[in-house]
C-alpha positions as CSV (number, residue, x, y, z in Angstrom):
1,X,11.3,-14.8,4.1
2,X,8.3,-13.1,5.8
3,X,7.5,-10.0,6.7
4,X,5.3,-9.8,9.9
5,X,3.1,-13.3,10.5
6,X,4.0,-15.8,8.8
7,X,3.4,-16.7,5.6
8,X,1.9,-20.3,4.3
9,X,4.0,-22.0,1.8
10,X,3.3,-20.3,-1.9
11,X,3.2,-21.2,-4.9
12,X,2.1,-19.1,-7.9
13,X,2.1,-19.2,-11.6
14,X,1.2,-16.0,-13.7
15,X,1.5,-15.9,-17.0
16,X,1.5,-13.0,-19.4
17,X,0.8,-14.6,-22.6
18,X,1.3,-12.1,-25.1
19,X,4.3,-10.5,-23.4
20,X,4.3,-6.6,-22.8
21,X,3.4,-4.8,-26.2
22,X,5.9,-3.3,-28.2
23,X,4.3,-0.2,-28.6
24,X,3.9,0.4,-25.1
25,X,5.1,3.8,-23.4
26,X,7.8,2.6,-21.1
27,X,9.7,1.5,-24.0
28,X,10.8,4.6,-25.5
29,X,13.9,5.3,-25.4
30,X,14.7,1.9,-24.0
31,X,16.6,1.5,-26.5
32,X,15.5,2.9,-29.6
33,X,16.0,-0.1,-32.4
34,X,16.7,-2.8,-29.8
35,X,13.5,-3.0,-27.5
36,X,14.5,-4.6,-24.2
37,X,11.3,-4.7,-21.1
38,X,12.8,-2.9,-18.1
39,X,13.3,-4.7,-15.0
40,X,11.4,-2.2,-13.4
41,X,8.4,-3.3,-15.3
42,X,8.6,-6.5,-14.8
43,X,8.9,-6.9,-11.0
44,X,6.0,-4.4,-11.3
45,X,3.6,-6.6,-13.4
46,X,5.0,-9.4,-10.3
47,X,3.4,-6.9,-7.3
48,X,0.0,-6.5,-9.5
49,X,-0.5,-10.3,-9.9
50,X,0.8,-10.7,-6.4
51,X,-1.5,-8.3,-5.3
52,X,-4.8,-10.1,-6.2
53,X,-3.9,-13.0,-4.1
54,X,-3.1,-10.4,-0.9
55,X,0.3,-10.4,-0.8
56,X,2.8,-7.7,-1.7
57,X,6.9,-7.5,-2.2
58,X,8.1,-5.7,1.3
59,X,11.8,-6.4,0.0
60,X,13.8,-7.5,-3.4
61,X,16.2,-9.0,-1.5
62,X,18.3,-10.4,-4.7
63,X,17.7,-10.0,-8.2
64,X,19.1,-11.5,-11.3
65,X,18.7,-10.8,-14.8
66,X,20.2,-13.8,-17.0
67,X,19.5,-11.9,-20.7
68,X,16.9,-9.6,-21.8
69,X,13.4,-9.6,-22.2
70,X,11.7,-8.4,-25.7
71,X,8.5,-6.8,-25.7
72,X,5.4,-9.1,-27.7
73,X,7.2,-12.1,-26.1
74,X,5.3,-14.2,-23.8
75,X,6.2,-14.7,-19.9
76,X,5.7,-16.6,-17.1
77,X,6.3,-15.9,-13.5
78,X,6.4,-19.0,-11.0
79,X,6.9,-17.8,-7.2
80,X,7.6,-20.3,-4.6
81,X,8.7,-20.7,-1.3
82,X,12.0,-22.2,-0.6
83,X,13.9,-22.8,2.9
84,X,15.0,-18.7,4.0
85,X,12.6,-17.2,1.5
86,X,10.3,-16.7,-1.5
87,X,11.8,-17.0,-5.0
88,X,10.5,-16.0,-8.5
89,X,11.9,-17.1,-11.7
90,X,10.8,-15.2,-14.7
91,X,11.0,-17.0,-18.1
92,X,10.3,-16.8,-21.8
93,X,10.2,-19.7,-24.4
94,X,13.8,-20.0,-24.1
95,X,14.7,-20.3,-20.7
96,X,15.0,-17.8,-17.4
97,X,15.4,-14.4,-18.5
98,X,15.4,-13.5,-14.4
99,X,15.3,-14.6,-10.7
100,X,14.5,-12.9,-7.5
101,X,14.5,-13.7,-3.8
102,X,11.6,-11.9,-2.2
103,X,10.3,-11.0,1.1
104,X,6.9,-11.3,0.7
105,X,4.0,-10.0,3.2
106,X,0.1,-10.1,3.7
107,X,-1.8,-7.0,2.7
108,X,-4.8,-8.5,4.6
């Protein structure tokens, strides 16, 4: 789904190679001995890296997190358009760790 004109069919593939460090702020406290990458943090790296191609997330519409993601392991984030709306599938090396239907619009 689009917000406002509509949007071109998408597809997108960003990839974070050396994952999100493990000494990074937003893991402290999250959880102390057993590092797990906020979902929070991830849909945010998504809206940068969306962001550079002028579009931004108006609306999660559905996410779903399948298992957890540690820090220092490498991602990729592949966002497509499918009939009634955008989707983005996160994944490690072993499989989807989430999945999100977006609305999606222009920022230009």
């Amino acid at each position: 789904m689009t917000e406002g004109a509509e949007l071109d069919a998408i597809d997108h593939r960003f990839s974070l190679r050396g994952g999100f460090p493990a000494d990074s702020a937003f893991l402290d406290g999250h959880f102390p001995g057993n590092p797990i990458v906020p979902g929070a943090v991830i849909l945010g790296y998504l809206a940068a890296r969306l962001a550079a191609v002028d579009l931004a997330i108006a609306k999660v519409c559905q996410i779903k997190f399948t298992r957890s993601l540690r820090p220092d392991v490498a991602i990729e984030i592949l966002v497509v358009t499918k009939p009634g709306g955008v989707r983005a599938e996160f994944r490690d090396r072993d499989g989807i760790v989430a999945s999100a239907n977006l609305t999606l619009r222009r920022t230009q």
